[in-house]
C-alpha positions in Angstrom: -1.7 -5.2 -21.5 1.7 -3.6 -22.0 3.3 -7.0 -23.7 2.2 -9.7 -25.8 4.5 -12.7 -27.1 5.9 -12.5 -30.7 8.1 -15.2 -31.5 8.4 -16.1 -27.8 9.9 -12.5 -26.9 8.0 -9.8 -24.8 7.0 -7.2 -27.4 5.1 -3.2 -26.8 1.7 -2.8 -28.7 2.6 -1.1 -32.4 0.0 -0.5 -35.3 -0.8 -3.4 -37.2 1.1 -6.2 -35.0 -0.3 -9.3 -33.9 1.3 -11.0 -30.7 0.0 -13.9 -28.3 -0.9 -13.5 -24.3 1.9 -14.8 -22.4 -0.8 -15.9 -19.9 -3.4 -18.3 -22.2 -1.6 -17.8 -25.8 -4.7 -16.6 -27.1 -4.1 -14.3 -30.0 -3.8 -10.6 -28.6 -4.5 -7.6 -31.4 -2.4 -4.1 -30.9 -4.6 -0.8 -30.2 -3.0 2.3 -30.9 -4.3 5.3 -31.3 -4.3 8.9 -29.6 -6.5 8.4 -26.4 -5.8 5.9 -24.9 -1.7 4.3 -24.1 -0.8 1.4 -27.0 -2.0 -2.0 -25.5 -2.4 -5.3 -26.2 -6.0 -6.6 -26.2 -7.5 -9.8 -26.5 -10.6 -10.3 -29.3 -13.9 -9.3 -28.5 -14.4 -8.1 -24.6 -12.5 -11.6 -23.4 -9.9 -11.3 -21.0 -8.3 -14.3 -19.8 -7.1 -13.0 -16.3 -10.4 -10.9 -14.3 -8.4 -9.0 -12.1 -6.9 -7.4 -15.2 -8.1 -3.4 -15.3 -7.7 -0.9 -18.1 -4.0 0.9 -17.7 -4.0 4.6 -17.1 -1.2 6.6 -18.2 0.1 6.1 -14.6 0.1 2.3 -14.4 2.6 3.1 -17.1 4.4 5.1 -15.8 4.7 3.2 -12.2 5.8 0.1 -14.5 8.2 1.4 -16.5 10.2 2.3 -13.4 11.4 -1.0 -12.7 12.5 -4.0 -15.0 10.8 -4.7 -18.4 11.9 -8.5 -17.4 9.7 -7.7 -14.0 6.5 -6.0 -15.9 3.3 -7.9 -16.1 4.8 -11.6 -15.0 2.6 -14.6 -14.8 2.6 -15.7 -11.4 0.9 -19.3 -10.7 -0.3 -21.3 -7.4 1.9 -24.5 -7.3 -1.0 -26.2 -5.5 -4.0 -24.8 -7.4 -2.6 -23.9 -10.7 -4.3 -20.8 -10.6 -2.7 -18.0 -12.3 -2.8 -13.7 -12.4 -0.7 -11.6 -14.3 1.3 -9.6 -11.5 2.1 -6.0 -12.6 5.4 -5.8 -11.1 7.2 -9.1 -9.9 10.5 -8.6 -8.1 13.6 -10.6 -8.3 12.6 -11.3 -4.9 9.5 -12.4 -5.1 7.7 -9.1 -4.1 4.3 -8.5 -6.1 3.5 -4.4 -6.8 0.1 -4.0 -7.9 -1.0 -0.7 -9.3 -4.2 -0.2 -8.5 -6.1 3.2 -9.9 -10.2 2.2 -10.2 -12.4 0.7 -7.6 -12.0 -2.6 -6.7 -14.2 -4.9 -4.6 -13.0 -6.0 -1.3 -13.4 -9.5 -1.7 -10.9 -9.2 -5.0 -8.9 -7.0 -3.0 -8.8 -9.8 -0.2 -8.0 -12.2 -2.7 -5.3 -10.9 -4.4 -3.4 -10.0 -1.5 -4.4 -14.0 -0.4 -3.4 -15.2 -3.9 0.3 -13.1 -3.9 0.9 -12.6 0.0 4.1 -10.8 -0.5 2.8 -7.8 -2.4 2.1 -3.6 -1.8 -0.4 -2.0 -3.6 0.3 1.1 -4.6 -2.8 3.2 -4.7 -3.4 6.4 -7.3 -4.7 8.7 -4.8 -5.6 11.6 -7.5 -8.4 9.6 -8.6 -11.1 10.9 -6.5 -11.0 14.6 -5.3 -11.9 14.2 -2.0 -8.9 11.8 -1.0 -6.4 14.3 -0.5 -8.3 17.0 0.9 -8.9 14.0 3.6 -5.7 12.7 3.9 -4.2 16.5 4.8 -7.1 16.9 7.0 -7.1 13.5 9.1 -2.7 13.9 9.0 -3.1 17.0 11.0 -4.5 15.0 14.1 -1.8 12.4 13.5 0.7 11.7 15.9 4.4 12.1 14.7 6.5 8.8 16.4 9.8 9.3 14.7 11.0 11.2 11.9 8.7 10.6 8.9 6.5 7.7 11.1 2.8 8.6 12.2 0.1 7.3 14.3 -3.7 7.7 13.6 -6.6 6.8 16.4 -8.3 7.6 13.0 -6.7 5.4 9.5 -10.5 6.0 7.5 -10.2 9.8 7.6 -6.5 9.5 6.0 -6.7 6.6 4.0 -10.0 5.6 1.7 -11.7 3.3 4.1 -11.6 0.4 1.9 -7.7 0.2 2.2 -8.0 -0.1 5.9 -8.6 -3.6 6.4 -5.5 -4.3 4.2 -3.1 -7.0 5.7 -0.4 -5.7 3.1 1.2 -2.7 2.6 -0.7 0.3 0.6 1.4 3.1 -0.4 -0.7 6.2 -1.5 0.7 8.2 -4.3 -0.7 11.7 -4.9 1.3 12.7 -8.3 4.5 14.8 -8.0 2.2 17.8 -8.6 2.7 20.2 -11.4 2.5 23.3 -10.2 5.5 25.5 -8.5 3.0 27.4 -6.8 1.3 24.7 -5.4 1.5 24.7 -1.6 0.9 20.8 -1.4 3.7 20.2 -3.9 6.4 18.6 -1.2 3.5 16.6 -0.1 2.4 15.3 -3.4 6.1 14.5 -4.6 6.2 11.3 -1.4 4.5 8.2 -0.9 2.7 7.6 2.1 2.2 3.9 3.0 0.1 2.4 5.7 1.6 -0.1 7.5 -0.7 -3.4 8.4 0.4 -3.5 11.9 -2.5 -2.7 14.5 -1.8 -1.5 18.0 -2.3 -3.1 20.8 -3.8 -0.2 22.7 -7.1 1.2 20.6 -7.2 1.2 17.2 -3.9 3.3 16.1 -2.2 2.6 12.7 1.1 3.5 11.6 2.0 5.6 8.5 5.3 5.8 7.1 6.1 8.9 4.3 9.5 8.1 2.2 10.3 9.6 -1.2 9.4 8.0 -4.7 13.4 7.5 -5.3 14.5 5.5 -2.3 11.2 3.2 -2.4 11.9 2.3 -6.1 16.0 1.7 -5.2 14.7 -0.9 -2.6 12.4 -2.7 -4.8 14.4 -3.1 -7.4 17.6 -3.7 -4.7 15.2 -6.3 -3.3 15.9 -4.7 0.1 11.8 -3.3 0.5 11.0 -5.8 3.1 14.9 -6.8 4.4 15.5 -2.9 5.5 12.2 -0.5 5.1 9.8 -2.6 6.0 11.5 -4.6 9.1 12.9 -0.7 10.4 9.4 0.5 10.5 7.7 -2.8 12.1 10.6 -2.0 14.9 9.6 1.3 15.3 6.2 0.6 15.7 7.0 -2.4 18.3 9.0 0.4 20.2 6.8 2.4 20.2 3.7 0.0 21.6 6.2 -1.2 24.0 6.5 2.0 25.1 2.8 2.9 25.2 2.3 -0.4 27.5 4.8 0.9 29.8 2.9 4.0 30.3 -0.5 2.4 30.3 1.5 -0.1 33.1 2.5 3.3 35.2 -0.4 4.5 34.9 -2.7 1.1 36.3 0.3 1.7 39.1 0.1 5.4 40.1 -3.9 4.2 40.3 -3.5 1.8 42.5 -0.8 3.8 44.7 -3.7 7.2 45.2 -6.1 4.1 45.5 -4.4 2.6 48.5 -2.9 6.1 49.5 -6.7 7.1 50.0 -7.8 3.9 51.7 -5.2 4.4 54.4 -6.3 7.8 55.3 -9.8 6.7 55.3 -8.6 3.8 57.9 -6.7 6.1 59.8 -9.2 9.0 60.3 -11.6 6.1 61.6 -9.6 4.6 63.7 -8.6 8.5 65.5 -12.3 8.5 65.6 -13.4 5.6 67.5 
């Protein structure tokens, strides 16, 4: 953990402090050393919240863009009393979880249950094969408007476990390092796949944005109100217009269908 409690105020990880969890006031101890980011950990191999993971130099990083006030906020079900820390909480109410190791789909399914309005933002430089698949899979992708894509194909761009999301998952593949680095304007935006499935086959939408803009929204609480409600139109326009042309299609069908009936009819009827 980032924070603990020290005389009720929310306090970073420094050698030889002692602070509380802000989530079941057990007594957290500070580790600080050189390999791993200064934390808060609880004693022993006890942690009071299990969807908790070990931060990565990039949960960090991703945190420490928005609101310390926001970072690592307890939220609880008024009906169950069940609780989860939340690594970003918006004024709003918008959950961000930073999510960089493996997770099961059942706790993915739950937290998004448990939070409902929430993104994930998804460290795509954890496994070496994600972007090589993403650039691959985007090449077949359809553009619909400036910056907004279509896939018949979401598990050869995305890591098929993200698929079945029914929230938001932004992929971030670092800004990249290197000048010469051909992917570098690829790696420096987020690419988030919408949970909105077509009508027509199995097409899902893609939006790309920059890092900037996306963080300006969050913390303007204006993610959902503008970015999010602009693309869902886009991609309603845009199955509207797919329906139309499956709809002129079914017509122009039935026109040859007919057309071709009535020449059969009439070539018998010159016959006999």
């Amino acid at each position: 953990m980032k924070y603990a409690l020290i005389n009720g105020e929310k306090t970073e990880a420094a050698n030889g402090s002692r602070g509380f969890c802000p989530s079941c006031g057990s007594e957290l101890i500070a580790k600080c050393g050189e390999v791993k980011i200064n934390h808060w950990a609880h004693k022993g191999k006890r942690n009071c919240d299990p969807w908790w993971e070990n931060e990565t130099e990039w949960h960090r990083n991703w945190k420490n863009k928005f609101p310390e006030e926001w970072q690592e906020e307890i939220h609880t079900d008024p009906k169950s009393g069940e609780k989860h820390i939340a690594d970003v909480r918006a004024k709003d109410g918008l959950v961000l979880e930073f999510q960089h190791s493996y997770i099961k789909p059942e706790e993915q399914r739950s937290r998004e249950a448990f939070y409902k309005r929430m993104v994930w933002i998804v460290d795509g430089t954890r496994l070496k094969r994600d972007f090589p698949r993403f650039l691959k899979g985007m090449k077949d992708a359809m553009t619909v408007k400036e910056r907004i894509y279509s896939t018949d194909f979401p598990e050869e761009v995305f890591p098929k476990a993200w698929v079945e999301s029914e929230v938001p998952v932004i992929l971030d593949f670092g800004r990249g390092t290197l000048a010469d680095d051909p992917h570098l304007k690829i790696k420096q935006n987020l690419y988030c796949l919408l949970p909105i499935r077509s009508n027509f086959g199995f097409e899902m939408y893609i939006a790309e944005f920059s890092r900037k803009p996306f963080i300006e929204n969050v913390i303007n609480c204006e993610f959902f109100k503008r970015s999010y409600i602009f693309w869902k139109q886009v991609v309603v326009e845009e199955q509207g217009r797919l329906k139309r042309m499956e709809i002129e299609r079914k017509q122009a069908a039935n026109r040859a269908f007919a057309a071709l009936t009535n020449r059969k009819i009439s070539r018998r009827r010159r016959i006999f």
